[in-house]
N, C-alpha and C positions, 0 to 999 in steps of 0.2 A: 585142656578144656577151660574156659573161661568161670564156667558157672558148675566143678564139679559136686558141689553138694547136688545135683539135680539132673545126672545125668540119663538119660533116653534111650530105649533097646528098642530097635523097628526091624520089623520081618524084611519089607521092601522098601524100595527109595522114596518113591511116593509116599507112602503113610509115613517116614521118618520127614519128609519136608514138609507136610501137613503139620506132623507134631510140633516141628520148631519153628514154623508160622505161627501157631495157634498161639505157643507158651512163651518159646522166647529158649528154649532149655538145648543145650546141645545133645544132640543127638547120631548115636552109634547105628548102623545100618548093617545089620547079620546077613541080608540077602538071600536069608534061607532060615527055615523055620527048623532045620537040624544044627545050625549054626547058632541060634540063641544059645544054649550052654556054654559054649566055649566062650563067645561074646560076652556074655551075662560073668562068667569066671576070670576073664580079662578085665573087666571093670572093674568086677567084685575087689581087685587086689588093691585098687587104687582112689577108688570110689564107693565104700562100704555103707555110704549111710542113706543111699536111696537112688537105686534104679528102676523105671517104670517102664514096663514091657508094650506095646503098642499092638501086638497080636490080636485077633477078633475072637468075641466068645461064639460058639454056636453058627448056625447055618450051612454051608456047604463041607462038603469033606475037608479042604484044604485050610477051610477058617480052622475047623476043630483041630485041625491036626499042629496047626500053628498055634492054639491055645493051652493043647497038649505039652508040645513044647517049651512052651513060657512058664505052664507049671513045673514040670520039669528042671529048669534051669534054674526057678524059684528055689526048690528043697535041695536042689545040690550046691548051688551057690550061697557064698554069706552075702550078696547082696540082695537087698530087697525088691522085688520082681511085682508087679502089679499088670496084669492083664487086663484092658483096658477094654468092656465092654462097646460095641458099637453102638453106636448114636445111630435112632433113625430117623431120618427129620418128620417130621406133622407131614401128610400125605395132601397136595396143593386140593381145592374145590376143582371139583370136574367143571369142566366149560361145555356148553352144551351152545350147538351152532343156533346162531338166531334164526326164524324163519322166513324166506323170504317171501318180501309182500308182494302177494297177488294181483293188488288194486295198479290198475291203467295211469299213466299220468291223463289228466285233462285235455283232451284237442278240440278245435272248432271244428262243425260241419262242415262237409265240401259245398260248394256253393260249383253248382253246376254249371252258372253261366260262366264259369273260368274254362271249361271244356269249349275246344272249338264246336261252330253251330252247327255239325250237322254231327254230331253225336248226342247233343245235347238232351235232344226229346227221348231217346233211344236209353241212354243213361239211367234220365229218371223214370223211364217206365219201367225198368226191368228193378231201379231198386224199389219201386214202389208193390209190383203184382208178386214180389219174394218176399219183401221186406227184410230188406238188408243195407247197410248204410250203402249210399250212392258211390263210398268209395272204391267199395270192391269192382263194381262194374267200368267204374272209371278208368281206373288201370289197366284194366284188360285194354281195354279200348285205345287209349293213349298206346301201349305197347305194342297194339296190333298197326295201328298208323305206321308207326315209326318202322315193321316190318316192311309193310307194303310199299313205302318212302324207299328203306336201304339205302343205296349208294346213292341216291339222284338226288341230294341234299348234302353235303361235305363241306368242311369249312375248310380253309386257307391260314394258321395262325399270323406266317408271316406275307409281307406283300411284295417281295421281291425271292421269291421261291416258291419251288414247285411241290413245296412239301402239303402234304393233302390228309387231312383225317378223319373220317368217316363215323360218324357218332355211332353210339349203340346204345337205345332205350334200353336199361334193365328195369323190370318190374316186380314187387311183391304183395301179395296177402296175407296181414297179422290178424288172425282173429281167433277167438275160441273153438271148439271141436261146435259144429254144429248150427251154425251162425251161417249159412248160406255162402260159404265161401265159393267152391267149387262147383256149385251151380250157377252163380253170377257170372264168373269167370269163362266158364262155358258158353253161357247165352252168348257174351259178347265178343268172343270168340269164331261164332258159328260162321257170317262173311269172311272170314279170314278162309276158313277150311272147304267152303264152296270156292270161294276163286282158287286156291290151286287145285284143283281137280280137274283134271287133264280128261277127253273124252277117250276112250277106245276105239280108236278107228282099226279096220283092217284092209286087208291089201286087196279090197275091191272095190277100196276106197271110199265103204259103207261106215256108219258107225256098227256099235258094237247091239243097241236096239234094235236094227235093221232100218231107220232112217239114211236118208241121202245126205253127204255132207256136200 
């Protein structure tokens, strides 16, 4: 041992590398909290003027029994045995999650005359007799176009192939619980779900009222 005026008795590996980090002091490794005696007596012969036990006071079974120990191999051995209470560090300040904010960023109105003209008037009246921004009804509307459209509109990216791609309107409404969402969205909705409504004919080639088709 380089520095044996000061040498180091540790239960296990970890806390004996901790201790000769921290000091600088060489340090002997029992790997057993039954082994400190015999450890502690093997030093003792060569190293009498001060070994320091690294054992834990108090807490779990296996701390105490390893403190037990280190006492132990203190009054049986001539060297000097110090058990080496645990440090706990200052306990960090709790972090507590920030809240998140509620508030909307800023947007402009829609400006309806950006809607093709024959939705136009339809738009602002349904957002004006709800009273709900013009956007909700807008979208519907736009979305429902581009249903009706489907396939009879596709672009071409390239101009010498027959590669073909078929757009798809997707649409949404952001808004608070309560705010006329899904009754805007309905109203302009409602042409969409008359045209596909198929009549009920039957096989006397009447409809299903009893009108003539």
């Amino acid at each position: 041992m380089e520095d044996a005026a000061k040498p180091c008795i540790a239960e296990g590996f970890a806390t004996g590398e901790s201790v000769h980090e921290a000091t600088g002091y060489p340090v002997a490794v029992a790997f057993n909290a039954g082994n400190l005696l015999a450890t502690a007596q093997a030093m003792g012969a060569t190293a009498r003027s001060g070994c320091r036990d690294a054992s834990r006071r108090g807490g779990s079974a296996p701390a105490r029994a390893g403190y037990e120990s280190a006492s132990a191999a203190d009054s049986a051995s001539g060297a000097w045995l110090r058990p080496v209470a645990r440090q706990h560090p200052e306990p960090e300040p709790r972090c507590y999650p920030l809240p998140i904010p509620s508030a909307l960023l800023p947007v402009e109105p829609l400006d309806v005359a950006l809607l093709p003209q024959a939705r136009r008037e339809r738009v602002a009246d349904i957002a004006d007799w709800m009273q709900c921004p013009p956007d909700f009804p807008a979208v519907g509307a736009m979305v429902a176009l581009s249903s009706v459209i489907g396939r009879k509109a596709c672009l071409c990216p390239k101009r010498h192939d027959d590669w073909l791609v078929v757009p798809n309107l997707w649409g949404a409404i952001v808004g608070r619980p309560g705010v006329m969402k899904s009754p805007a969205l309905a109203e302009v909705l409602k042409p969409l779900g008359k045209a596909g409504k198929k009549p009920d004919f039957r096989d006397d080639g009447g409809a299903a009222d009893g009108t003539a088709c």
